[in-house]
mmJSON file of the N, C-alpha and C atoms, coordinates in Angstrom:
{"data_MODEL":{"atom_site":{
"group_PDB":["ATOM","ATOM","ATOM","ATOM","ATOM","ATOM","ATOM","ATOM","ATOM","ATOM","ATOM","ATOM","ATOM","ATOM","ATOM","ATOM","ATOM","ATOM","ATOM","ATOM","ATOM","ATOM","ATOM","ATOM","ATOM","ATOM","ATOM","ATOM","ATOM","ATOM","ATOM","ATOM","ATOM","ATOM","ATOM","ATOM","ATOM","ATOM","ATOM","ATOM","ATOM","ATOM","ATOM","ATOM","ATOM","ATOM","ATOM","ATOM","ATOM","ATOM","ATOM","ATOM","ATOM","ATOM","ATOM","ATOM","ATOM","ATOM","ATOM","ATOM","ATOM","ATOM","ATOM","ATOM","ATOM","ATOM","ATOM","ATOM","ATOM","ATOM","ATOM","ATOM","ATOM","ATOM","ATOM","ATOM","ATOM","ATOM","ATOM","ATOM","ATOM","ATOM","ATOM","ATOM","ATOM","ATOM","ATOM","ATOM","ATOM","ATOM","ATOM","ATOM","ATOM","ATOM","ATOM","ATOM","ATOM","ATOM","ATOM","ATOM","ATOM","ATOM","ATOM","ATOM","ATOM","ATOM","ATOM","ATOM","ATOM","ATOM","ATOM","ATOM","ATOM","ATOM","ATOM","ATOM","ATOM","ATOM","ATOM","ATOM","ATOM","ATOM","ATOM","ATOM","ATOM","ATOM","ATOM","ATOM","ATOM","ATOM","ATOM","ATOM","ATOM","ATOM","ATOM","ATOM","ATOM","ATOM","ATOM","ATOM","ATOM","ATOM","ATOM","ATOM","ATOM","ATOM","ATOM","ATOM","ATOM","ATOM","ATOM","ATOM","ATOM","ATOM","ATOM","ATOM","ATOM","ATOM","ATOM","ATOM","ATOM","ATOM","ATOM","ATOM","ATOM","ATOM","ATOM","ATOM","ATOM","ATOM","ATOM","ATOM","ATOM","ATOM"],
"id":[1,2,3,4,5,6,7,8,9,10,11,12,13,14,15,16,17,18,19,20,21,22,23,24,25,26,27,28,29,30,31,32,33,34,35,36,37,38,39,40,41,42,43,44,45,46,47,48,49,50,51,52,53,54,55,56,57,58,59,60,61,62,63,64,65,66,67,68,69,70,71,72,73,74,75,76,77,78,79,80,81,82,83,84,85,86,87,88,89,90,91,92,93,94,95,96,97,98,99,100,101,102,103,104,105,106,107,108,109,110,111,112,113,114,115,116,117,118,119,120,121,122,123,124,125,126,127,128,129,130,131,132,133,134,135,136,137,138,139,140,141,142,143,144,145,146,147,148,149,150,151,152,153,154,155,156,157,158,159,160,161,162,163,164,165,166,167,168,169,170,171,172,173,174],
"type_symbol":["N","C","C","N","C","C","N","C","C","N","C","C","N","C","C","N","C","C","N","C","C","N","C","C","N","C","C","N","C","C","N","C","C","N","C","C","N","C","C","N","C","C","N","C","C","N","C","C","N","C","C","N","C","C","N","C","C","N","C","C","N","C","C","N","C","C","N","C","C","N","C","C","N","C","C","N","C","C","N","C","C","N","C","C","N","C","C","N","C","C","N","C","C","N","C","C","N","C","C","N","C","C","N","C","C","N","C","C","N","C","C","N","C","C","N","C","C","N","C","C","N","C","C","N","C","C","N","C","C","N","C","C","N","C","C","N","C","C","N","C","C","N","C","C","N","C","C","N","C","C","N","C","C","N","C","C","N","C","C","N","C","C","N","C","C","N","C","C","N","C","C","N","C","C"],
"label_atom_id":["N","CA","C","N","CA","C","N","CA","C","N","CA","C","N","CA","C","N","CA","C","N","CA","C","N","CA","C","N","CA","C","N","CA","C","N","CA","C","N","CA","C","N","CA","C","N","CA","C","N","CA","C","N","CA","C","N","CA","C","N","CA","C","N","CA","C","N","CA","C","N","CA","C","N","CA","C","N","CA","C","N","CA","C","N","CA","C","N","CA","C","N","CA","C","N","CA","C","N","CA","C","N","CA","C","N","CA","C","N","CA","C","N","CA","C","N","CA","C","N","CA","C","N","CA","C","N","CA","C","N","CA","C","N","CA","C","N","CA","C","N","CA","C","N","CA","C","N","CA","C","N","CA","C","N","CA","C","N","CA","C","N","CA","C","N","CA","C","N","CA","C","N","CA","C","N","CA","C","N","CA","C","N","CA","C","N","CA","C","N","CA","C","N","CA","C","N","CA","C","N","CA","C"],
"label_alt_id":[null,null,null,null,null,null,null,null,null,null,null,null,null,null,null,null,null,null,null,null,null,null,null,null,null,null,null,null,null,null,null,null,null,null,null,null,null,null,null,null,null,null,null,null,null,null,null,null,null,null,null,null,null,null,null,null,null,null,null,null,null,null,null,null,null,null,null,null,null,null,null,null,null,null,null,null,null,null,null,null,null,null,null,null,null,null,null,null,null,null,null,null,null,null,null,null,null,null,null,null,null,null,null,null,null,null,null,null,null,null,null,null,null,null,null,null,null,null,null,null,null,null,null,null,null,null,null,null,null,null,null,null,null,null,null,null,null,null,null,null,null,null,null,null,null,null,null,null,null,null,null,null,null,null,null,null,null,null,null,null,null,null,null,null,null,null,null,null,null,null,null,null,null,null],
"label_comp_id":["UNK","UNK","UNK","UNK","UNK","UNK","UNK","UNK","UNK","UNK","UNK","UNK","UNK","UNK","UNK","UNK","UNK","UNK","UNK","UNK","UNK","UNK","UNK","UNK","UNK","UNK","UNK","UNK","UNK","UNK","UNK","UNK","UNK","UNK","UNK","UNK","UNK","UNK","UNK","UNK","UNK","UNK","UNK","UNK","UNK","UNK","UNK","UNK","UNK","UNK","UNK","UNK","UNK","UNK","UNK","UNK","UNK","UNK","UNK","UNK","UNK","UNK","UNK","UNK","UNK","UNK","UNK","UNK","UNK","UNK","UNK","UNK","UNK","UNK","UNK","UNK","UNK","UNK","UNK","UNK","UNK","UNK","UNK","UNK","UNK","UNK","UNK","UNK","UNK","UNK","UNK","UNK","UNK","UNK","UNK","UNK","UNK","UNK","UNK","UNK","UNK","UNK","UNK","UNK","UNK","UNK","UNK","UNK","UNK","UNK","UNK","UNK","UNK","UNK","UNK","UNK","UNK","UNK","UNK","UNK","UNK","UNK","UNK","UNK","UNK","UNK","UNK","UNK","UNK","UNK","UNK","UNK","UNK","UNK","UNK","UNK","UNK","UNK","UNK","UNK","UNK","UNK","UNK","UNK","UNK","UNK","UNK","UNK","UNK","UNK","UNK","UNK","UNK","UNK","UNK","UNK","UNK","UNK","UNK","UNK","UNK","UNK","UNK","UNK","UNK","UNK","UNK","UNK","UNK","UNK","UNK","UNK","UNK","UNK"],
"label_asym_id":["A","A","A","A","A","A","A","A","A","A","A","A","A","A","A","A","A","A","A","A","A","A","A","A","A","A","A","A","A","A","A","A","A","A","A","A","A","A","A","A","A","A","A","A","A","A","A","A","A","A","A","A","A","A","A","A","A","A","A","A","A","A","A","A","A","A","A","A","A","A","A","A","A","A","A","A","A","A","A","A","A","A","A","A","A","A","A","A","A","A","A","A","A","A","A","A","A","A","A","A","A","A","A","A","A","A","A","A","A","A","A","A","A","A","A","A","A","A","A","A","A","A","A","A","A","A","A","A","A","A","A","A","A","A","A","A","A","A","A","A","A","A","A","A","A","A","A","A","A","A","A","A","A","A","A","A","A","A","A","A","A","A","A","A","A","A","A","A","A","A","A","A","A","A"],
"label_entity_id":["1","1","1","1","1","1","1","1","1","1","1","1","1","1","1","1","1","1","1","1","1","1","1","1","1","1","1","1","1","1","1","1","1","1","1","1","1","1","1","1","1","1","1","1","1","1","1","1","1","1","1","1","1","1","1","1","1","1","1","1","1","1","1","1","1","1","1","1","1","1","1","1","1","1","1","1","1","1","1","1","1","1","1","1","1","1","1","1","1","1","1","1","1","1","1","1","1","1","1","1","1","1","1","1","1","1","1","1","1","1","1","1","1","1","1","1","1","1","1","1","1","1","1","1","1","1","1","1","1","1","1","1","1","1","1","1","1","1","1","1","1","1","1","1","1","1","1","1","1","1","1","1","1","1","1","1","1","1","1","1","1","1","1","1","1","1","1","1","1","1","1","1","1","1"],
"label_seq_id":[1,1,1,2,2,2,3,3,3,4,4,4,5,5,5,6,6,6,7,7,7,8,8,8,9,9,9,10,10,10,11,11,11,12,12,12,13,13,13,14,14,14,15,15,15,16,16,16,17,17,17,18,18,18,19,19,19,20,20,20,21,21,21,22,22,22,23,23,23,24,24,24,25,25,25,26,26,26,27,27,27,28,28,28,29,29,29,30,30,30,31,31,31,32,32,32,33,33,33,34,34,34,35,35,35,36,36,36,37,37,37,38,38,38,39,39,39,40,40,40,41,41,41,42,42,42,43,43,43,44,44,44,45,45,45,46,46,46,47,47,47,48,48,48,49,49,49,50,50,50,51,51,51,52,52,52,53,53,53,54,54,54,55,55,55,56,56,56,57,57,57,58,58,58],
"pdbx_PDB_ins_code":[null,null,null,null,null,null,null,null,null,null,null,null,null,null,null,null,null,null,null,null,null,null,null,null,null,null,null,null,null,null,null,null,null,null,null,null,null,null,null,null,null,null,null,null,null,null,null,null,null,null,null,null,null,null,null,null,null,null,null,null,null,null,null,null,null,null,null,null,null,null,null,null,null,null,null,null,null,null,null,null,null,null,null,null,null,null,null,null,null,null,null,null,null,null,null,null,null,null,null,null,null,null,null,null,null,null,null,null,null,null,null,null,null,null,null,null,null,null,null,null,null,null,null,null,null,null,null,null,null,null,null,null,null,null,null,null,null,null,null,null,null,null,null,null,null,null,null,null,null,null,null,null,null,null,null,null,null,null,null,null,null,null,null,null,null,null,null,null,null,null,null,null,null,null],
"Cartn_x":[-27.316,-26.804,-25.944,-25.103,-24.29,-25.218,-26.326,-26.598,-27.703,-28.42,-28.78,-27.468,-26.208,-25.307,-24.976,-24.803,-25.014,-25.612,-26.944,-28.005,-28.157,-27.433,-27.494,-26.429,-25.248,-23.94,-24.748,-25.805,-25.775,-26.569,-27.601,-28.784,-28.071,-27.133,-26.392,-25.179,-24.86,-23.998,-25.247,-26.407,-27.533,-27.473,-27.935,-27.723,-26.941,-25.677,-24.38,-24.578,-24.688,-24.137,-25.425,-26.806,-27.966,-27.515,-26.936,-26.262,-25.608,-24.475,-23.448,-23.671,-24.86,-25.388,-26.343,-26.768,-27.925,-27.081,-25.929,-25.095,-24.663,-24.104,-23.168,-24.238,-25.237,-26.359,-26.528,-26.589,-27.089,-26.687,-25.069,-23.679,-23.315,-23.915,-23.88,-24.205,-26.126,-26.62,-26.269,-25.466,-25.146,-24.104,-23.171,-21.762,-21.704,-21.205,-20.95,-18.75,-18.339,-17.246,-16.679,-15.74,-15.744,-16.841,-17.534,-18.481,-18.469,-16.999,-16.568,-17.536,-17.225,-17.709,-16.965,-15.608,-14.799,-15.443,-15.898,-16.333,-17.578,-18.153,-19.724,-19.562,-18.632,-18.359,-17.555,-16.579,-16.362,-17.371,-18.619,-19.729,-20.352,-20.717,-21.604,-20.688,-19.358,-18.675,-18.704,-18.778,-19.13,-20.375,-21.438,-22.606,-22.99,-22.669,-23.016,-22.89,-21.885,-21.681,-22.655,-23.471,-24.616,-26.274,-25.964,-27.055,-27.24,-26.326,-25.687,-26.088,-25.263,-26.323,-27.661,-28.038,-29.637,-30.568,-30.098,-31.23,-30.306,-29.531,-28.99,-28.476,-27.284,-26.767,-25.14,-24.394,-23.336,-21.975],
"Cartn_y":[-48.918,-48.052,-48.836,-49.969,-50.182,-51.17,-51.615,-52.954,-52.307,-50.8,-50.043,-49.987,-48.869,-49.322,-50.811,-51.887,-53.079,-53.261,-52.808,-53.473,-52.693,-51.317,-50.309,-50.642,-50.855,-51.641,-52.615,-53.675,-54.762,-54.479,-53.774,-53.16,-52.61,-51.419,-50.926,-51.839,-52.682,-54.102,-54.594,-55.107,-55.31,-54.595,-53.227,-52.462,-52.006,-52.124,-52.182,-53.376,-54.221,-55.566,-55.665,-55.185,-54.992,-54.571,-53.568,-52.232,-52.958,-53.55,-54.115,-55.668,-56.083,-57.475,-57.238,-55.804,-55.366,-55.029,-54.433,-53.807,-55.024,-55.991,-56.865,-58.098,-57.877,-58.95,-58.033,-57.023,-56.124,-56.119,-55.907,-55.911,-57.342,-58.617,-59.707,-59.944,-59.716,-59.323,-58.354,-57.412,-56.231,-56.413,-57.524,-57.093,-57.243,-56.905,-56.443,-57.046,-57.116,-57.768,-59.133,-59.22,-60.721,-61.49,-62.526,-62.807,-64.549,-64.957,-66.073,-66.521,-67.868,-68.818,-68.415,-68.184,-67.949,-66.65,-66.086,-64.475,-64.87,-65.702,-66.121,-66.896,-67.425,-67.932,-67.016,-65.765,-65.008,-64.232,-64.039,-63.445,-63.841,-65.057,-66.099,-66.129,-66.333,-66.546,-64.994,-64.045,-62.479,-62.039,-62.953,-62.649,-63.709,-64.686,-65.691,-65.567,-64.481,-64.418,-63.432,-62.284,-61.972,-61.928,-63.113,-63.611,-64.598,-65.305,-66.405,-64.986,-64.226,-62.894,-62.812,-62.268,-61.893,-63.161,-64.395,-65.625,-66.206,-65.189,-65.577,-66.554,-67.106,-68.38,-67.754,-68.182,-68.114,-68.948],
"Cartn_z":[0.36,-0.688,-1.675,-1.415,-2.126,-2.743,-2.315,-3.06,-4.336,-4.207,-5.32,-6.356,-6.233,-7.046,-7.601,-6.855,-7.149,-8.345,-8.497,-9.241,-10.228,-9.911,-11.275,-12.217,-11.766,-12.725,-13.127,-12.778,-13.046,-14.306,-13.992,-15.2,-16.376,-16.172,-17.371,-18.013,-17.47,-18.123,-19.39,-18.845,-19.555,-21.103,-20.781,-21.803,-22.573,-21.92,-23.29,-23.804,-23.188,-24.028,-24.817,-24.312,-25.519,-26.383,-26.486,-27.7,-28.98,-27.614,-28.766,-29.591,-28.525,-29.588,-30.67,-30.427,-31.887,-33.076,-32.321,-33.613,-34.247,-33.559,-34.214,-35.12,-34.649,-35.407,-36.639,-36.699,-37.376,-38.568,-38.228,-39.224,-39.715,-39.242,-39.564,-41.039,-40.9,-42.078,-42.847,-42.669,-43.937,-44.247,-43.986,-44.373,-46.045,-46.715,-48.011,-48.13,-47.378,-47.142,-46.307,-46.885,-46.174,-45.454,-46.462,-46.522,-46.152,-45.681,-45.655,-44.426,-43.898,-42.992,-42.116,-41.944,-40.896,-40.116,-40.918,-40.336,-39.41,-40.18,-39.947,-38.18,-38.265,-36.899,-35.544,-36.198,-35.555,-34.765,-35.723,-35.488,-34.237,-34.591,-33.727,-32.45,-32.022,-31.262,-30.381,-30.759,-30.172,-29.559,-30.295,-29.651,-28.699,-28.85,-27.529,-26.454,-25.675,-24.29,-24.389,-24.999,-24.355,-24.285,-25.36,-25.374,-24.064,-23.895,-22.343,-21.06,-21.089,-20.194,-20.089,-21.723,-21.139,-20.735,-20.851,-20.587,-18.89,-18.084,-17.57,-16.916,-18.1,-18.006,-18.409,-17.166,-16.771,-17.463],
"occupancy":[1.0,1.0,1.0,1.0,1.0,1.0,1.0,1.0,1.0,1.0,1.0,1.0,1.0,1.0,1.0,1.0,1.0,1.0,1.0,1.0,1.0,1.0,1.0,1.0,1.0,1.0,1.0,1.0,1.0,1.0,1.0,1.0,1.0,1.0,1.0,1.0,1.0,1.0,1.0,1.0,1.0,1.0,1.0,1.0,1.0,1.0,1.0,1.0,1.0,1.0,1.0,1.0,1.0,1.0,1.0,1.0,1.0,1.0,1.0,1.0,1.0,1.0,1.0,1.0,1.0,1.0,1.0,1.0,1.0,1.0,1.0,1.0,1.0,1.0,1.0,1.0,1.0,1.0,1.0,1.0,1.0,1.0,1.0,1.0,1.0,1.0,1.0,1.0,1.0,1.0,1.0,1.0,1.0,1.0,1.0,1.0,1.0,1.0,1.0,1.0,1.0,1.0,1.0,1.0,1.0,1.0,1.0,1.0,1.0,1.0,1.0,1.0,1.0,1.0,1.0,1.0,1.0,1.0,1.0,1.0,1.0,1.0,1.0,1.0,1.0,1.0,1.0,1.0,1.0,1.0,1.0,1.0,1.0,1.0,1.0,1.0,1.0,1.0,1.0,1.0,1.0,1.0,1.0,1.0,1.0,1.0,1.0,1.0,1.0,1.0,1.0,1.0,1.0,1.0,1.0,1.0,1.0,1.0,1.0,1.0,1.0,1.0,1.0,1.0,1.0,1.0,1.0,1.0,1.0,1.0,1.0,1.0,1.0,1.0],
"B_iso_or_equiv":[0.0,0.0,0.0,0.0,0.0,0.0,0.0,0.0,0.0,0.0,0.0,0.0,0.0,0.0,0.0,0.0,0.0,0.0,0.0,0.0,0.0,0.0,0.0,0.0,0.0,0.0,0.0,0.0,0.0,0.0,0.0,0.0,0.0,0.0,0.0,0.0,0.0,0.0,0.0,0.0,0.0,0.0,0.0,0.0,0.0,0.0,0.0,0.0,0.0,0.0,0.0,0.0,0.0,0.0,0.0,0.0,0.0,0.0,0.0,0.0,0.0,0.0,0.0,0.0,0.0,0.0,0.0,0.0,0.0,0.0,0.0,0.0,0.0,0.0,0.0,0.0,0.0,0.0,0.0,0.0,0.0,0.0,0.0,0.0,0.0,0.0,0.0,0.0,0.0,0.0,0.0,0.0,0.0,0.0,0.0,0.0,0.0,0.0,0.0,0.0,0.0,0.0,0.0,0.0,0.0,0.0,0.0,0.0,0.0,0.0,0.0,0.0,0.0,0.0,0.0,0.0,0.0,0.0,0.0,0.0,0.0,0.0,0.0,0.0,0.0,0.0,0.0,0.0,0.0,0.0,0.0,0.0,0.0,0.0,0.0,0.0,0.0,0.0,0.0,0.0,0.0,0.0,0.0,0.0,0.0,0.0,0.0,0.0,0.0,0.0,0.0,0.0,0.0,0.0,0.0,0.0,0.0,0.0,0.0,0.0,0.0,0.0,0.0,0.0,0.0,0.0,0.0,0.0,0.0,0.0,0.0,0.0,0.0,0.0],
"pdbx_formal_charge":[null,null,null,null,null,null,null,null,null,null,null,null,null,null,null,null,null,null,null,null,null,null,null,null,null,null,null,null,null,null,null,null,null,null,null,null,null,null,null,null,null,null,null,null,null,null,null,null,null,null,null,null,null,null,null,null,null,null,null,null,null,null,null,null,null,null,null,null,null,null,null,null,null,null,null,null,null,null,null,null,null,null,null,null,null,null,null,null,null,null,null,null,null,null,null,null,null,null,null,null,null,null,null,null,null,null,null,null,null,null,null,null,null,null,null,null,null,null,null,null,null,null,null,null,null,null,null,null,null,null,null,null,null,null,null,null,null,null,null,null,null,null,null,null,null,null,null,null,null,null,null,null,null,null,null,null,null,null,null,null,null,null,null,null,null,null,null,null,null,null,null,null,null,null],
"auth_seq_id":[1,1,1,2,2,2,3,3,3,4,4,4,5,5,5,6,6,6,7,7,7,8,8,8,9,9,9,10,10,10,11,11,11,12,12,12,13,13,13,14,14,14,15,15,15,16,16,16,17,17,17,18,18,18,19,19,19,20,20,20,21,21,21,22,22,22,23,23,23,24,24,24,25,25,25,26,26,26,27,27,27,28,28,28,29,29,29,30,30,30,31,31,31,32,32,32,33,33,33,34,34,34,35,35,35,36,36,36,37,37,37,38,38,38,39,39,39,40,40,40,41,41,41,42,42,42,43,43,43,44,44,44,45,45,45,46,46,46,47,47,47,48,48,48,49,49,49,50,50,50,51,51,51,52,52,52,53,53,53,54,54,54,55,55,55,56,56,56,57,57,57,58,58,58],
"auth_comp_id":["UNK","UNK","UNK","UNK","UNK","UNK","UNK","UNK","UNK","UNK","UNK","UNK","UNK","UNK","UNK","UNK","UNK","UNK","UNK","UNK","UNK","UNK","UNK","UNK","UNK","UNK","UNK","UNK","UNK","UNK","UNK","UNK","UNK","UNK","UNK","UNK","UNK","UNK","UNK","UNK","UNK","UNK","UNK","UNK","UNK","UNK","UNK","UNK","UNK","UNK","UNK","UNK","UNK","UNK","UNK","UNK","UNK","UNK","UNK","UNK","UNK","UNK","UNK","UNK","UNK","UNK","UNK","UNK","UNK","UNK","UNK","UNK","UNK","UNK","UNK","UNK","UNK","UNK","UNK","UNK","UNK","UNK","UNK","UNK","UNK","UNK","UNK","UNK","UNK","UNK","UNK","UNK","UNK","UNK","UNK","UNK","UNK","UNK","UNK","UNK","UNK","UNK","UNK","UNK","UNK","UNK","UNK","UNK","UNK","UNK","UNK","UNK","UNK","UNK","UNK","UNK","UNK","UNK","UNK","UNK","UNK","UNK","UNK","UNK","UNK","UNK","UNK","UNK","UNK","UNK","UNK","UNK","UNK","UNK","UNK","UNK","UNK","UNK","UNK","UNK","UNK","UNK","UNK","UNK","UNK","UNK","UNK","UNK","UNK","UNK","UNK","UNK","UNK","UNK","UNK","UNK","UNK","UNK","UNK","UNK","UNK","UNK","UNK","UNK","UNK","UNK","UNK","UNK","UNK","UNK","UNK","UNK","UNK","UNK"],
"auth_asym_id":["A","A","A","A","A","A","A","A","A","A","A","A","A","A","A","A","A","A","A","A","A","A","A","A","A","A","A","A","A","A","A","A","A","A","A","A","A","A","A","A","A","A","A","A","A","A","A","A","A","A","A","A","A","A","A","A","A","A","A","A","A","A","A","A","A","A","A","A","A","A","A","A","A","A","A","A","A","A","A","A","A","A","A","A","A","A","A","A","A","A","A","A","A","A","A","A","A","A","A","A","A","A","A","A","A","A","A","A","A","A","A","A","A","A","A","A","A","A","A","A","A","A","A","A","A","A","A","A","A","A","A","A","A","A","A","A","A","A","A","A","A","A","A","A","A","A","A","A","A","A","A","A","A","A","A","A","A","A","A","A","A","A","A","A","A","A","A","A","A","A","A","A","A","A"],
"auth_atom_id":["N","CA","C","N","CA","C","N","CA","C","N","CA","C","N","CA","C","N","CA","C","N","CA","C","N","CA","C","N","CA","C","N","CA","C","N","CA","C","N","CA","C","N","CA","C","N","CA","C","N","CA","C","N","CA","C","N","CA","C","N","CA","C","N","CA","C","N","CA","C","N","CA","C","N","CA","C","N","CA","C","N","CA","C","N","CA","C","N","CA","C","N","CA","C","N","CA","C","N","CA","C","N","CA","C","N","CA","C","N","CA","C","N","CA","C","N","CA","C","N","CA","C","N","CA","C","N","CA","C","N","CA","C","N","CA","C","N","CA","C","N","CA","C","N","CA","C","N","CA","C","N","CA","C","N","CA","C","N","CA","C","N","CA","C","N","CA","C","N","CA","C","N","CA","C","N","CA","C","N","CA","C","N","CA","C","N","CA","C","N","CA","C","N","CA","C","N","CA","C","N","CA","C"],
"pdbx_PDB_model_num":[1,1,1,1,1,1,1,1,1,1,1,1,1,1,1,1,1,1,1,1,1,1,1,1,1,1,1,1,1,1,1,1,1,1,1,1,1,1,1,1,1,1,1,1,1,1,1,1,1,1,1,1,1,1,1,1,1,1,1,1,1,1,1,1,1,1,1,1,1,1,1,1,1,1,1,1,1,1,1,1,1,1,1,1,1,1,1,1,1,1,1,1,1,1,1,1,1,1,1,1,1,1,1,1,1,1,1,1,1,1,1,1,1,1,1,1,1,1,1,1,1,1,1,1,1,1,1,1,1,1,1,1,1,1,1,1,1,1,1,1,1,1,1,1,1,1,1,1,1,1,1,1,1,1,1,1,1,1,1,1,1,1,1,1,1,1,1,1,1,1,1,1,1,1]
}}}
């Protein structure tokens, strides 16, 4: 039993962090504000830990 829960946290971790790496790629390309390099790297620096997830690399 616990190792189903196990694997269901593990699956829906998956899918938020799917969520929130579509949005933030998303908003990458649309921003209309602060359009600097600094941002551009804030960006990149937010999505790397789940992209490092989905190719699971730690």
């Amino acid at each position: 039993m616990l190792v189903f829960w196990g694997d269901l946290v593990h699956y829906l971790y998956f899918v938020i962090a799917g969520i929130i790496a579509f949005f933030l790629v998303k908003n990458l390309f649309k921003r209309e504000k602060r359009n600097g390099l600094v941002y551009d790297i804030v960006y990149a620096y937010c999505i790397i830990p789940f992209v490092l997830r989905i190719l699971f690399i730690k």
